[in-house]
C-alpha positions in Angstrom: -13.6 14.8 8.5 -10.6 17.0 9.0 -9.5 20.0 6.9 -6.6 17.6 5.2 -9.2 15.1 4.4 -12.0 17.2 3.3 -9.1 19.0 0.8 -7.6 16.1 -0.6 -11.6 15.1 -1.3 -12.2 18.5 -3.4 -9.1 17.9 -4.9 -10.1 14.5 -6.0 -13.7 15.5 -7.2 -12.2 18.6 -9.0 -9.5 16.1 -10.7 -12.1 13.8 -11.9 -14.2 16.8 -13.3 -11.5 17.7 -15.2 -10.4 14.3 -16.7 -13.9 13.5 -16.9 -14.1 17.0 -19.4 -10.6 16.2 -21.1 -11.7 12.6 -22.2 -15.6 11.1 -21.7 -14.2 8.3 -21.7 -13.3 8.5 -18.0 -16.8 8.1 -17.5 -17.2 4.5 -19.1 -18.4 2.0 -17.2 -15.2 -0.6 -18.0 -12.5 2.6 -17.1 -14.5 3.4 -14.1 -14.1 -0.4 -13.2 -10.4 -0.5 -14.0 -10.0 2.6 -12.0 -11.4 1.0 -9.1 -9.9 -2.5 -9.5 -6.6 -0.3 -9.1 -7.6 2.1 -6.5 -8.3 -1.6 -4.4 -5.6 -3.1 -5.2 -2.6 0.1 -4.5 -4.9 1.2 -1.6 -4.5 -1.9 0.5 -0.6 -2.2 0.6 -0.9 1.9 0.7 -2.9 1.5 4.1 -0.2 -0.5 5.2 2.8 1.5 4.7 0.9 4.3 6.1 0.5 2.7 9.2 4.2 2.6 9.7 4.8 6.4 8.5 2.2 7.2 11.6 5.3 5.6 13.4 7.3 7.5 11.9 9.0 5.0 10.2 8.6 4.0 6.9 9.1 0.6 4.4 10.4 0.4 1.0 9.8 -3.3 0.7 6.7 -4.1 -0.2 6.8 -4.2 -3.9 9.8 -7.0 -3.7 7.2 -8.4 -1.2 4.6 -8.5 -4.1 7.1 -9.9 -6.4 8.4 -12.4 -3.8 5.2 -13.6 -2.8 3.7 -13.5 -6.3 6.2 -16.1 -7.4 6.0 -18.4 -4.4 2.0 -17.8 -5.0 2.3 -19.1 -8.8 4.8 -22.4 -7.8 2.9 -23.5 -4.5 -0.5 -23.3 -7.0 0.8 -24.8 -10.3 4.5 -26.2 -9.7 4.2 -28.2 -6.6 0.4 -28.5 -6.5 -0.7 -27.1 -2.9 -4.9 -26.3 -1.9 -5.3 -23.2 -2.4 -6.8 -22.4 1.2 -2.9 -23.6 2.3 -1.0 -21.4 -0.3 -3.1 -18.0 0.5 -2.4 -18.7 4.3 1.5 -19.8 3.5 1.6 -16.7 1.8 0.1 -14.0 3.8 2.3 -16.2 7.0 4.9 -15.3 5.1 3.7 -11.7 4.6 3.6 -11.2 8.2 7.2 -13.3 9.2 8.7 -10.6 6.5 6.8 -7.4 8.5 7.9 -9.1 11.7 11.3 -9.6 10.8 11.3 -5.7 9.9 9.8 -4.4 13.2 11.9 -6.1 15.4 15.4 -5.1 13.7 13.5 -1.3 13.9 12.5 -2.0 16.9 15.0 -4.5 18.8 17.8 -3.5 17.3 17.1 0.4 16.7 18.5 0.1 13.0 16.7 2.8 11.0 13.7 1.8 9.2 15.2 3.2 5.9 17.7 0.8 5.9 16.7 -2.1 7.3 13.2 -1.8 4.4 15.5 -1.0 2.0 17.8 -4.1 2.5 14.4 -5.5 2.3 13.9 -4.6 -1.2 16.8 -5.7 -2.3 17.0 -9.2 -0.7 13.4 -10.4 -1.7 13.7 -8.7 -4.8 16.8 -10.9 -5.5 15.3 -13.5 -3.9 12.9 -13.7 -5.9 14.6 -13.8 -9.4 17.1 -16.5 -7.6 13.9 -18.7 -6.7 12.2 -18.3 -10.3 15.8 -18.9 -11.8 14.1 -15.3 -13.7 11.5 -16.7 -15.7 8.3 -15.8 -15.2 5.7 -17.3 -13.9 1.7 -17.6 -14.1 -1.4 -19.1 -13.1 -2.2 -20.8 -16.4 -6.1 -21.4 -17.0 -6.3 -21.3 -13.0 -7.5 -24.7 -13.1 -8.3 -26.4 -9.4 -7.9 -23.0 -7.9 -11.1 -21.2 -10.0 -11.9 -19.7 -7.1 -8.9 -18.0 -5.7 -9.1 -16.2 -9.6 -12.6 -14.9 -9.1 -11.9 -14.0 -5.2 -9.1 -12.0 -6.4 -9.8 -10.2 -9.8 -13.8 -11.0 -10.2 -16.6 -8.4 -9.4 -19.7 -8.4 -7.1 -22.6 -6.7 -8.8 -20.1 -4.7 -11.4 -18.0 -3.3 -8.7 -14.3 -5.4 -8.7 -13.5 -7.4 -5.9 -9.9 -5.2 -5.0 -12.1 -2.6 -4.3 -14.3 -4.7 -2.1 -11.9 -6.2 0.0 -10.3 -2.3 0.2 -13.5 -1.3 1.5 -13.4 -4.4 4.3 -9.5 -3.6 5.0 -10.1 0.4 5.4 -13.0 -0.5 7.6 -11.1 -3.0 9.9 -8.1 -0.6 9.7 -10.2 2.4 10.6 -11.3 0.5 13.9 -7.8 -0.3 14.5 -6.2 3.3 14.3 -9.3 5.5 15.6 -11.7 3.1 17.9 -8.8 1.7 19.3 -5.9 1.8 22.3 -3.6 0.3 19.7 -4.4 3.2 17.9 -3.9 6.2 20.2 -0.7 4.3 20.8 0.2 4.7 17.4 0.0 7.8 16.6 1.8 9.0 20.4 4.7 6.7 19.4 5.0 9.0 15.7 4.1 12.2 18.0 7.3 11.3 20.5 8.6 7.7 21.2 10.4 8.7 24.1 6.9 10.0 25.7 5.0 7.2 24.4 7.5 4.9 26.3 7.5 7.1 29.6 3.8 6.5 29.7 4.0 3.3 29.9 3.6 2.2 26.2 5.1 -0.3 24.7 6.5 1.1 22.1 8.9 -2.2 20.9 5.8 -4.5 20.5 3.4 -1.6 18.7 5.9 -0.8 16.2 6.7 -4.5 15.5 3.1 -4.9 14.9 2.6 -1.8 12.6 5.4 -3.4 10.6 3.7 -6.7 10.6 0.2 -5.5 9.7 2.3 -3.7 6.6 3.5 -7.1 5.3 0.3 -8.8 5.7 -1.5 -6.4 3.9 1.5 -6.6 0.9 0.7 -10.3 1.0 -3.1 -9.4 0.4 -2.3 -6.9 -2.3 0.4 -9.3 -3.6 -2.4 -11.6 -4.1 -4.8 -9.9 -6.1 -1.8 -8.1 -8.1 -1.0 -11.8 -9.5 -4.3 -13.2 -10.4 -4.7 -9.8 -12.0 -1.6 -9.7 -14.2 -1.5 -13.4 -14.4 1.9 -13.0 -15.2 4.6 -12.7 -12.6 8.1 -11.4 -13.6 10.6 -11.1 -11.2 12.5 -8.4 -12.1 9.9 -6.0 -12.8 6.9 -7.2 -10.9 5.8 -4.5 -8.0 8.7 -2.3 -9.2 8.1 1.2 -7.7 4.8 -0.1 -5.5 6.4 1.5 -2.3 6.4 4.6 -4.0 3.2 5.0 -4.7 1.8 3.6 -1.3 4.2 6.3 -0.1 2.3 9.1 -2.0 -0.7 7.9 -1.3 -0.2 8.2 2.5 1.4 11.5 2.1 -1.5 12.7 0.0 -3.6 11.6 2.3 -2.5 14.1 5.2 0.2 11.3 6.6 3.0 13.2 8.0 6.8 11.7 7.1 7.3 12.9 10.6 5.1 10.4 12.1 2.2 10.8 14.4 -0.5 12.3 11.9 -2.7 10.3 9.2 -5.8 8.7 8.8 -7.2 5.5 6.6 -9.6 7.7 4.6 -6.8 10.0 3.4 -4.9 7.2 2.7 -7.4 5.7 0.6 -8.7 8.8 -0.8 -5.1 9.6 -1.7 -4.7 6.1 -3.3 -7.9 7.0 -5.3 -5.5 10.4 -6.6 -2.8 8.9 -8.1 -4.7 6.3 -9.5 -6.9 9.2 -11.4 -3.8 11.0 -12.4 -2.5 7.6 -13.8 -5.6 7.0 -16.0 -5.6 10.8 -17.1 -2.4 10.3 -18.4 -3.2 7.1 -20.0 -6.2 8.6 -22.1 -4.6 11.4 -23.1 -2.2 9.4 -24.2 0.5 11.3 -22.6 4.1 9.2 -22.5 3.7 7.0 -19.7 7.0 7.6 -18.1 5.6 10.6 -17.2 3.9 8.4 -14.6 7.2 8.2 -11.7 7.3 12.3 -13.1 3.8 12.8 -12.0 4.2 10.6 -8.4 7.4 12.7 -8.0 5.7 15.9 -7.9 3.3 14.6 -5.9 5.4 13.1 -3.1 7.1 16.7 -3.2 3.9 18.7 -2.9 2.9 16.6 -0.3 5.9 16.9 1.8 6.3 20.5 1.2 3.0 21.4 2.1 3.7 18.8 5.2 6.4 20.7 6.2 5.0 24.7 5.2 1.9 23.1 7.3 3.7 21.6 10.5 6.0 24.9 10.6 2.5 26.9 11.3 1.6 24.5 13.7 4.3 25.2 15.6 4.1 29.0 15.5 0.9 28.6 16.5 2.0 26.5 19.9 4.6 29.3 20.3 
């Protein structure tokens, strides 16, 4: 474990101490369930994004992915009466087509990922509302499709299923970034592209591919999200999800410069905010103080990114 991961760990455990004293509460077995269920289902589209930021990029999309794909989910399962085993593969397809799409304009085209995510936002987000003519949509009683429901918001012995399948993606994605070429050649591309390329990487295809794992795993997380609201409205469903998988990876000891991060910060980060939400949430604290809160936690993040990077440097010098 490295000194940002074994600080944003204290951090964590001294954070639950202390919401744990402000309100018992915390401790119940139901919040402790809801705080997981959410940990699972922010972590995996957080693990995502972070990916990219080890690029150095960066995607702003994936909450109009979640509404996007959350409304297609709904009509392909109730409106025009699809299996289920062909919607959850149309939709995570279409998950990854979206990603694809991104990495190659980044990638192909050199247009910055800032822009081209954050046309990304805006199109599916207005796609969506376009395609749901903005009503919202559901899942009903879930009938014919039972088991999607209980795949995606059930539990396995007490412990939810987001939080399962967040420990099988963090797994997977552990491989992928620290057992693995791909990997290495992730984090040298964030380090110095130009390098990277020199050395014989190809940096076009892994960035593509970091942008496409990001929308497959907002198709996952867009998944679970619906089943667990059960009610999809297009204008406001997934608002402000990139900004939390944002600072969750920055949190988690992902630099915004690229080339720095790991999967158990992410998550462990994920796991942060998610506690500071439900602090604020028992204490009954006005919940727009939530997008305060993430603020001055992206900015913490970055600042001590920065004060921390600058010593590095010093240090080579």
């Amino acid at each position: 474990m490295t000194r940002k991961e074994l600080g944003v760990l204290l951090l964590l455990a001294a954070l639950c101490v202390i919401v744990a004293i402000a309100s018992p509460q915390f401790l119940s077995v139901t919040n402790v369930q809801n705080v997981a269920r959410l940990v699972g289902t922010y972590g995996m589209f957080s693990i995502g994004v972070g990916i990219v930021i080890i690029t150095g990029g960066i995607d702003l999309s994936v909450g109009s992915i979640c509404a996007l794909l959350g409304v297609l989910l709904s009509m392909m399962l109730v409106e025009w009466g699809w299996p289920a085993a062909v919607a959850l593969a149309a939709v995570i397809a279409l998950g990854a087509c979206l990603g694809a799409a991104h990495g190659l304009l980044v990638a192909r085209l050199r247009l910055q990922p800032f822009i081209v995510t954050l046309c990304g936002l805006l199109l599916y987000r207005g796609a969506a509302r376009y395609i749901a003519e903005d009503s919202t949509k559901g899942f009903g009683t879930g009938q014919g499709f039972e088991w999607v429901r209980t795949l995606a918001s059930g539990n396995v012995g007490g412990v939810p299923m987001p939080f399962v399948l967040l420990c099988v993606v963090a797994g997977l994605a552990w491989v992928l970034l620290h057992r693995s070429v791909f990997g290495r050649h992730l984090f040298a591309i964030g380090h110095n592209a130009e390098a990277a390329r020199y050395s014989g990487v190809n940096t076009r295809a892994v960035i593509t591919w970091a942008y496409i794992l990001s929308g497959i795993l907002a198709a996952f997380s867009a998944i679970v999200i619906a089943f667990y609201t059960n009610s999809i409205s297009p204008a406001s469903h997934g608002n402000f999800y990139e900004l939390y998988a944002i600072a969750a990876a920055v949190v988690g000891g992902c630099s915004l410069r690229g080339g720095e991060g790991s999967v158990v910060g992410i998550v462990m980060g994920a796991a942060l905010l998610q506690v500071l939400r439900n602090l604020v949430n028992l204490l009954d604290i006005p919940g727009s103080l939530d997008f305060a809160v993430m603020g001055a936690v992206i900015l913490i993040g970055a600042t001590a990114d920065q004060l921390f990077g600058r010593r590095l440097r010093r240090d080579d010098e």
